[in-house]
C-alpha positions in Angstrom: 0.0 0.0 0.0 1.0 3.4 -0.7 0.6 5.5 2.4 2.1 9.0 0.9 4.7 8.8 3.1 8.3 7.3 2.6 11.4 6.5 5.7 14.1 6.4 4.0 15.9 4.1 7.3 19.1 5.7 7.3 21.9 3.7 9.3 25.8 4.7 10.2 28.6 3.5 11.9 27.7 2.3 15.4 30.5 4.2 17.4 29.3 7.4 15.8 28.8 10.6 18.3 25.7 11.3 18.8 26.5 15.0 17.5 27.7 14.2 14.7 25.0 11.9 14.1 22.3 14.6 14.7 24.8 17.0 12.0 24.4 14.5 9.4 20.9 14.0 9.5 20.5 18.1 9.5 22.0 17.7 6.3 20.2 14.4 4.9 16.8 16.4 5.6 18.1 19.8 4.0 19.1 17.5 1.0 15.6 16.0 0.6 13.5 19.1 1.0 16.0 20.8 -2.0 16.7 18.4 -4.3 13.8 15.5 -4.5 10.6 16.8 -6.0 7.3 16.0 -4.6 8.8 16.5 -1.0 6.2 18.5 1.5 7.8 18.2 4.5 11.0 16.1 6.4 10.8 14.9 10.0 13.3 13.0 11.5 14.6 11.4 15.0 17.9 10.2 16.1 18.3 7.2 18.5 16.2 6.2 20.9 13.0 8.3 22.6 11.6 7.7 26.1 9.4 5.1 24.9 11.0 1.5 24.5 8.8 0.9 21.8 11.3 2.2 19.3 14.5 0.9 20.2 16.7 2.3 17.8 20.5 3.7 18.5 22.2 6.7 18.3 23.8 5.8 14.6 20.3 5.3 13.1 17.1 7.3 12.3 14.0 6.5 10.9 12.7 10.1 9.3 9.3 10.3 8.0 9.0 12.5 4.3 5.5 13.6 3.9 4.6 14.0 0.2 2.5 16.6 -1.6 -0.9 15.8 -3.2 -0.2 13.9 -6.4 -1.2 16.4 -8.9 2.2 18.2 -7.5 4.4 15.4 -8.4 6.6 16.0 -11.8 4.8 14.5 -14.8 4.7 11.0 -15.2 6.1 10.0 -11.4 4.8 7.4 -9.1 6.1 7.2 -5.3 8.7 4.9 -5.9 10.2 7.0 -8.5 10.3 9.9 -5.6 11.5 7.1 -3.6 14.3 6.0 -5.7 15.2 9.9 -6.3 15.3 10.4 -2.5 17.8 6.9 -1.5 20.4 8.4 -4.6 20.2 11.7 -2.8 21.3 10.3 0.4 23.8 7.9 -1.2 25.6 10.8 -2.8 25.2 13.0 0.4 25.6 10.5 2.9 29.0 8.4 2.1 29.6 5.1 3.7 25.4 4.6 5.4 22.8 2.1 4.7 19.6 3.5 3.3 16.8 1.6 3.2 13.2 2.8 2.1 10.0 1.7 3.7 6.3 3.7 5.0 5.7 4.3 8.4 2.7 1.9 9.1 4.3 -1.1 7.3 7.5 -0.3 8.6 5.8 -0.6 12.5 4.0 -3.2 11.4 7.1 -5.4 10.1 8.5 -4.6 13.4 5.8 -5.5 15.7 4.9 -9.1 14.1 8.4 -10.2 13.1 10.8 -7.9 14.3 12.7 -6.6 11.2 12.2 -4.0 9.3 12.3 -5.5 5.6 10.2 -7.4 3.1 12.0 -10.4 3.8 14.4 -11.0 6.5 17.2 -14.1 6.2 17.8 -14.4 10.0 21.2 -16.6 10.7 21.1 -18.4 14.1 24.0 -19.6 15.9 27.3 -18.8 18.6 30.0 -17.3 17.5 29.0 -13.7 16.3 32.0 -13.6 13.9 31.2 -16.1 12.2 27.8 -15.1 12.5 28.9 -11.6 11.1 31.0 -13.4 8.0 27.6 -15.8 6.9 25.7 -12.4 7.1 27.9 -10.9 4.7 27.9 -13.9 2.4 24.1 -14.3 2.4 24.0 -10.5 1.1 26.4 -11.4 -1.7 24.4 -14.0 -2.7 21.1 -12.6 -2.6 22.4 -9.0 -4.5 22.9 -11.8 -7.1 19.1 -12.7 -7.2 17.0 -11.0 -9.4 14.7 -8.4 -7.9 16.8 -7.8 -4.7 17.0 -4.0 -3.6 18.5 -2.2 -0.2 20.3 -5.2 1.6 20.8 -4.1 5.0 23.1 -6.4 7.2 22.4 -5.9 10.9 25.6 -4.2 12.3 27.2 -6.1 15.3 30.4 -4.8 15.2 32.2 -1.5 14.8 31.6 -0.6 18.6 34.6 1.0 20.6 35.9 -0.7 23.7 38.0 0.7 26.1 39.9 -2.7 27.4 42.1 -2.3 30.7 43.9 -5.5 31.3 45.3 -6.0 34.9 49.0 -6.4 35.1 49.5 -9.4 37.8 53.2 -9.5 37.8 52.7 -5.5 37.9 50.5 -5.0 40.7 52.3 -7.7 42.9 55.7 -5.4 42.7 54.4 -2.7 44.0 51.7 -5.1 46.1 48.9 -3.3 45.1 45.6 -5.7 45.3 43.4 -6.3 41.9 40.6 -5.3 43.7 42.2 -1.6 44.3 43.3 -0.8 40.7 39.2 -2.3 40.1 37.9 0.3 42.3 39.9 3.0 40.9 39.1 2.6 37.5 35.3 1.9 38.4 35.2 5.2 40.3 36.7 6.8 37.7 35.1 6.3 34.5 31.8 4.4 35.5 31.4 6.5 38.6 30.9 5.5 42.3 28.4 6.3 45.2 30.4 8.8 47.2 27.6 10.2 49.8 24.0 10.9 50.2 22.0 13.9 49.6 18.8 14.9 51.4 16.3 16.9 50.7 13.4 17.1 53.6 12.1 13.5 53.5 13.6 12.6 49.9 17.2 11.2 49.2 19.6 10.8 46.5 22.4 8.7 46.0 25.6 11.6 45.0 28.5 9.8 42.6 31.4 11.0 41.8 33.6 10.2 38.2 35.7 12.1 36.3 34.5 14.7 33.9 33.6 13.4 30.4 36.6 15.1 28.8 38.8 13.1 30.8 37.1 9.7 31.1 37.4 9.7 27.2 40.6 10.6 27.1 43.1 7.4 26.9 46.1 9.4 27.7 44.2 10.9 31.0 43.1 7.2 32.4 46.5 6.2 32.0 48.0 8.9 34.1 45.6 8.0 37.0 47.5 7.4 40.2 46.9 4.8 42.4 48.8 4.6 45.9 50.4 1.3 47.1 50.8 0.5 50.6 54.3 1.8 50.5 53.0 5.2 50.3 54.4 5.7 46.9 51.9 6.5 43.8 52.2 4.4 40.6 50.5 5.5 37.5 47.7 2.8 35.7 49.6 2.9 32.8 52.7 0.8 34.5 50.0 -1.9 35.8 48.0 -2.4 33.6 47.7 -2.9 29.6 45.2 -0.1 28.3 44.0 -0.5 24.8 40.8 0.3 22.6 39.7 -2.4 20.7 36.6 -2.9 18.3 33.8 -4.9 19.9 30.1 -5.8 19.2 27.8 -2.9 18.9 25.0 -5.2 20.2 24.0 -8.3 20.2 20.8 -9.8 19.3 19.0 -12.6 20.4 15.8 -14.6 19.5 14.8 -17.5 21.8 17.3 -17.4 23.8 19.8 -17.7 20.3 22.3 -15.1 19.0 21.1 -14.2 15.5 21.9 -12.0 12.8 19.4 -10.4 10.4 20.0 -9.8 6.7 17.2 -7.1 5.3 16.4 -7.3 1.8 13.4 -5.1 0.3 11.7 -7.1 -2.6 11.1 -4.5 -6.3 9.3 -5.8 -9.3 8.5 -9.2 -8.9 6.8 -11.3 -6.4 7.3 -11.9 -2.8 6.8 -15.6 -2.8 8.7 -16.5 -6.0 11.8 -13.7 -5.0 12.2 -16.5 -1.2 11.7 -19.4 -3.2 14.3 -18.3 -5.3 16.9 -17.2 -2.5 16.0 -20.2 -0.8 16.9 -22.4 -3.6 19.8 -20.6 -4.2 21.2 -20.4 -1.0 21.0 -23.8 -0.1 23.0 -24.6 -3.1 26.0 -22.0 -2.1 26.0 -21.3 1.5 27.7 -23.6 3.8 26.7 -23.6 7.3 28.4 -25.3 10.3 26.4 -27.4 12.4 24.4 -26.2 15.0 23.8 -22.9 12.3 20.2 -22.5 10.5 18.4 -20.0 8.8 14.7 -18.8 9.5 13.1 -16.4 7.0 11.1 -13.4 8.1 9.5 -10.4 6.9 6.5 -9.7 5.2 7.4 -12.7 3.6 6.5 -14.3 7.0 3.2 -11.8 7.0 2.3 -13.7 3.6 2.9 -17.0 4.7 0.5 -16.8 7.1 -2.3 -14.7 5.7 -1.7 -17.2 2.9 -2.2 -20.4 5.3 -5.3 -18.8 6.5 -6.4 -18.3 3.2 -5.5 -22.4 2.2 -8.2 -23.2 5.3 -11.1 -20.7 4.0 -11.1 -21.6 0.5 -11.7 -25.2 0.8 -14.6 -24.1 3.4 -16.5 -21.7 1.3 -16.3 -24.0 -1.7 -17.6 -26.6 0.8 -20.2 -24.2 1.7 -21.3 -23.3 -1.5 -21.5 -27.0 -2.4 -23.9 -27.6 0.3 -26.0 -25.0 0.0 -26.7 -26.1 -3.5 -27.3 -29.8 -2.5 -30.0 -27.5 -0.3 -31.7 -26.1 -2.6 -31.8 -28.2 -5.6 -31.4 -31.8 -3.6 -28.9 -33.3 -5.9 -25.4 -34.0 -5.7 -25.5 -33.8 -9.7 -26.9 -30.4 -9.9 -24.6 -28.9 -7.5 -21.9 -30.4 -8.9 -22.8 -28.8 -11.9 -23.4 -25.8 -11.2 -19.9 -25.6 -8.6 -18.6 -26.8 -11.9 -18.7 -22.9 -12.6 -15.7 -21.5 -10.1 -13.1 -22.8 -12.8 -14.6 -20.6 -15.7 -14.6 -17.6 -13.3 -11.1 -18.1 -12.0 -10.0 -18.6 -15.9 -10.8 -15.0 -16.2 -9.3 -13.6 -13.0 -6.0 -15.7 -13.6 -6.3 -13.9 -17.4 -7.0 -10.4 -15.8 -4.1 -10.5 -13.4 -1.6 -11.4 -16.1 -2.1 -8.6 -18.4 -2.1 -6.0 -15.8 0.9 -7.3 -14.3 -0.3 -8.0 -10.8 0.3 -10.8 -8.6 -1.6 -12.9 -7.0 -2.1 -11.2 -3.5 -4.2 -11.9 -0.7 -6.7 -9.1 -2.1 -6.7 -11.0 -5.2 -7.7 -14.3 -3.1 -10.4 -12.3 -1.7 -11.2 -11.4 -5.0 -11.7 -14.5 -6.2 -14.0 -15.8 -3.5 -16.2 -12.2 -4.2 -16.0 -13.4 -7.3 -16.8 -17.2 -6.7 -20.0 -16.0 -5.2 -21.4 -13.9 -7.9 -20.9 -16.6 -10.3 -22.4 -19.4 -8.7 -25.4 -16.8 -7.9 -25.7 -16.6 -12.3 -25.6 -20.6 -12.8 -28.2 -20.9 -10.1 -30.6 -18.4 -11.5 -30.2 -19.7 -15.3 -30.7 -23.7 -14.0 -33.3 -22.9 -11.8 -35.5 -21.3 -14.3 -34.9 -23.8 -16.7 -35.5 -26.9 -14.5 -39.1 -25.0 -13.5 -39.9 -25.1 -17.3 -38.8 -28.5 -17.4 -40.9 -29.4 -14.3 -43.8 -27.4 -16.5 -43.7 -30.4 -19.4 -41.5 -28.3 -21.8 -39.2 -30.4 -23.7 -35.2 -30.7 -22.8 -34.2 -28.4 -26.0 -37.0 -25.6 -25.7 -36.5 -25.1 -22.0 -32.8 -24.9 -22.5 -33.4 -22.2 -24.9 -36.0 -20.0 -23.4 -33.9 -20.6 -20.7 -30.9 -19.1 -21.8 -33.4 -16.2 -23.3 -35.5 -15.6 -20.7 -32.2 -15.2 -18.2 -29.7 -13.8 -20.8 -31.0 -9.5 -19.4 -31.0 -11.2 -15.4 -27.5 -12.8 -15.5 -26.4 -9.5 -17.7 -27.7 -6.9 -15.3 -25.8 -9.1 -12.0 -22.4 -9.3 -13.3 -22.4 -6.0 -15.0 -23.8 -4.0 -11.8 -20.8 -6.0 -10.2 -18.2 -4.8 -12.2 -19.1 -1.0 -12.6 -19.5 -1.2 -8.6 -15.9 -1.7 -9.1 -14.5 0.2 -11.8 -13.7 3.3 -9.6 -11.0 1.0 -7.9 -9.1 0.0 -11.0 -8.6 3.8 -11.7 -8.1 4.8 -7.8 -4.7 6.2 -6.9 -4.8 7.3 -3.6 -3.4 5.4 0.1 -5.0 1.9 -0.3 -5.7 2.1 -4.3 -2.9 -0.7 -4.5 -5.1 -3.3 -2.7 -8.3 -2.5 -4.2 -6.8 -3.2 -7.5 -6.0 -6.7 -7.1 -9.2 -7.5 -6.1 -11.3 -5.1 -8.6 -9.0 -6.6 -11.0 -10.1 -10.1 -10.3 -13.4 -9.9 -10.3 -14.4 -7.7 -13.4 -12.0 -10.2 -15.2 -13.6 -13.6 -14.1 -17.2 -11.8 -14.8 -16.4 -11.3 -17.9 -15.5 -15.0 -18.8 -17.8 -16.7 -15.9 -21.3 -14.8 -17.8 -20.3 -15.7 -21.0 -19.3 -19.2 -20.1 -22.1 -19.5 -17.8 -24.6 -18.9 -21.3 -22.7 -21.4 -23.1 -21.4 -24.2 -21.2 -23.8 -24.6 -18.4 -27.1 -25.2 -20.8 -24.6 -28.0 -22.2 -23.8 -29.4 -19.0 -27.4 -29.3 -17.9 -28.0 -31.6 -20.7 -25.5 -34.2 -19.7 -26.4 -34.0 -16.3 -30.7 -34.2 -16.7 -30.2 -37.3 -19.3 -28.2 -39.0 -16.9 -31.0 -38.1 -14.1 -33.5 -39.4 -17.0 -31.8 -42.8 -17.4 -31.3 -43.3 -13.6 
């Protein structure tokens, strides 16, 4: 669906400042409101709010582009052209990031039902986050090789600063100082330590004392702290103890109770189900995991999947249900089956309908089809009914067949065309939502079109069939 909005995820380094973060996306928003058409408006937030229901760090922001009203948009663009326009923007303005485009409600929704942000997610289970980090990076080679892939964002766990301080043993028991000392120190120092209490009439607060931020950043600074032995003299850190930044994990993620690392891949121009079956083929053929590693795909390719298995279960049933209401009202398994015998010619002309427009086969076209189902089956009822009551009258097989078909030609007419200018409108809608009332507008105008002319020429033939064989039994 498009919502007339665009987030354009934008994701740097993880030991990035959370100043220089904030300067950067100054500039990304500046950039969009001057150089992407269509733009009304840029809104943006940095790291995390007050609310854990966004947890996001300091190195990524999720803003929100509000678009003008279509008829404002340069001739001949959709929203993913803006789109498109708006990630080459950031690309060129924005050296070294990951941009990844998405809408705000479906990129909450991802979020809240699967946890990822992506159309489909290739989430890599295992132990060691290194080779964790090194399967990531091969999935995304492979799967920038399948056709259709777009924005592969790899989940950054590493790239995070650490200051490591290594205790000296041989060091400390020189100048017998105890581990536990130099511990306290360097606690006190840089994490801060409870030094006093502070009241305030009946309310208290723990005071803690550290060194100013200047200074516990400062390598140089933490190594010149002096600690006092029990000799009196002071020895600096430096001389006992190994002080060194490293690179570390910027976070580690976890699914139950499993370290995991997601691959993001957004899904253009083609469908979702046959891009993963693709990837999934393909990857089992290249990637090699160790044992004890797996894979698990997410996404709105997980959304599908299940709306899909709903839609296996409901299918069956209102076929089922449509079979027995016929047995119902006819009382024959012969005439229902006959006239049930109609869905195929409908969904002929849906299947038809969806290929020359280019659209896939959704879950609003599923729904379309059962719409569609219903309207049909409501045409072969009226033209059999009316014919077995001029049967039941003494007219013969032939002329009843015929006035029939005459008598309920304007009846059938008049239902399935009063269905499908009802939903004309949506094949020519193009505001938020227009994309899933095609599918399903699309669908049903398209199997009306074959199911009434296939319902005035095949079931009178099939009728035949079917009442000689009730003759003869």
């Amino acid at each position: 669906m498009k919502e007339g909005s665009i987030v354009p995820g934008i994701n740097r380094v993880p030991n990035i400042s959370l100043e220089e973060s904030i300067k950067m996306e100054n500039d990304a928003m500046r950039m969009i409101m001057k150089e992407v058409p269509g733009v009304k408006s840029a809104v943006s937030g940095v790291g995390r709010g007050e609310s854990p229901a966004d947890p996001q760090a300091q190195n990524e922001s999720t803003p929100i582009i509000s678009l003008k009203p279509r008829d404002e948009w340069p001739e001949g663009w959709t929203q993913d052209d803006i789109a498109e326009k708006m990630r080459v923007v950031l690309e060129q303005s924005l050296p070294g990031v990951q941009i990844v485009m998405a809408q705000p409600i479906s990129d909450r929704v991802d979020e809240l039902l699967t946890g990822v942000r992506a159309d489909v997610a290739v989430k890599i289970f295992g132990e060691d986050m290194g080779l964790l980090k090194a399967k990531a990076d091969e999935i995304s080679r492979i799967a920038g090789g399948v056709p259709g892939a777009t924005e592969i964002k790899v989940e950054k766990v590493s790239g995070q600063q650490y200051l490591n301080i290594t205790v000296d043993r041989h060091a400390i028991a020189r100048h017998g100082i105890n581990a536990a000392d130099v511990h306290d120190v360097i606690e006190t120092a840089i994490g801060g330590k409870i030094a006093t209490e502070i009241y305030e009439g009946q309310r208290r607060f723990s005071a803690a004392v550290r060194y100013p931020e200047n200074f516990r950043g400062n390598i140089d600074a933490i190594s010149n702290i002096l600690i006092t032995s029990p000799n009196g003299s002071r020895v600096a850190l430096r001389d006992l103890a190994t002080i060194e930044v490293k690179d570390g994990p910027a976070q580690i993620s976890r699914e139950l109770a499993k370290r995991r690392v997601v691959v993001g891949i957004n899904v253009k121009d083609r469908d979702l189900g046959g891009f993963v079956a693709e990837l999934q083929q393909v990857l089992g053929k290249q990637l090699k995991l160790p044992e004890g590693y797996y894979l698990e795909f997410g996404g709105q390719f997980q959304n599908m999947e299940r709306a899909m298995g709903h839609l296996m279960v409901i299918i069956p049933v209102t076929v089922g249900a449509i079979f027995f209401l016929l047995f119902l009202l006819f009382n024959s398994v012969r005439y229902a089956t006959m006239i049930i015998m109609v869905l195929p010619f409908a969904s002929i002309g849906g299947i038809i309908a969806l290929f020359l427009t280019g659209e896939y086969l959704s879950v609003p076209a599923s729904v379309g089809f059962i719409a569609l189902w219903g309207i049909a089956v409501l045409n072969g009822v009226v033209l059999v009914s009316y014919i077995r009551s001029l049967r039941d009258e003494g007219m013969s097989q032939q002329d009843a067949i015929i006035k029939g078909c005459t008598q309920r030609f304007r009846p059938v007419m008049m239902t399935a065309t009063v269905a499908m200018l009802a939903l004309v409108p949506f094949l020519f809608a193009t505001g938020p939502g227009s994309e899933i009332q095609r599918p399903l507008a699309i669908v049903v105008i398209g199997g009306l079109i074959t199911s009434t002319l296939l319902t005035l020429v095949v079931v009178p033939t099939l009728y035949r069939k079917f009442e000689e064989k009730r003759i003869e039994a």
